[in-house]
Steps between C-alpha positions, in 0.01 A plus 500: 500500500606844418599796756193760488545748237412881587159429323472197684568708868274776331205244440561361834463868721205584238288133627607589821452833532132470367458197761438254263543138443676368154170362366290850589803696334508254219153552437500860544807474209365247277784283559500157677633444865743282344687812306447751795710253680749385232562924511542565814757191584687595168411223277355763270758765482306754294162596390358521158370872370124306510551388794665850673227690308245215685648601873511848392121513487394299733676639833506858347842557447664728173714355297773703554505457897505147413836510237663726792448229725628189348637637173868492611489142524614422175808235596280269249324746256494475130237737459482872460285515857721375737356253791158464303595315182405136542169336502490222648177405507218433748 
C-alpha cells in the first residue's frame, strides 16, 4: 500500500472535518467507499479532472482552492494539473 498522497491527507481532513463516514462521503461524491479509501491510504495517488470536478461540487469547494491544496504533489504527474491527473476509477 502506498504512503497517503497530499490529496489523499486532503480527502481524509475533508470526511473528517464534515463528520462523515467513507460510505456517506462516498455517496455525497459519487464515488464508492472502496475509492474514498484506496485515496486516503495512498493506493490512489491522484484524482482524475471528473472526478476533482465531482468533489468540487459536491462539498462546495472552487477549483482553484482545491489545485492549491494538493497541486504540488506532482512526484508522479504526467499531466499538465499536477496531483489531479489520474482516474482511477470507482
Amino acid at each position: 500500500m502506498g504512503q497517503p498522497s497530499k490529496v489523499g491527507q486532503f480527502i481524509l481532513e475533508l470526511r473528517v472535518a464534515h463528520r462523515m463516514s467513507q460510505r456517506r462521503f462516498a455517496n455525497k461524491w459519487g464515488v464508492s467507499p472502496a475509492y474514498v479509501g484506496h485515496v486516503e491510504s495512498g493506493k490512489i495517488q491522484h484524482l482524475g479532472l471528473e472526478k476533482a470536478k465531482q468533489l468540487c461540487v459536491a462539498f462546495g469547494i472552487k477549483p482553484k482552492d482545491l489545485f492549491a491544496e494538493v497541486g504540488s504533489d506532482n512526484s508522479q504527474t504526467t499531466d499538465s494539473e499536477p496531483g489531479l491527473n489520474q482516474d482511477s476509477g470507482s
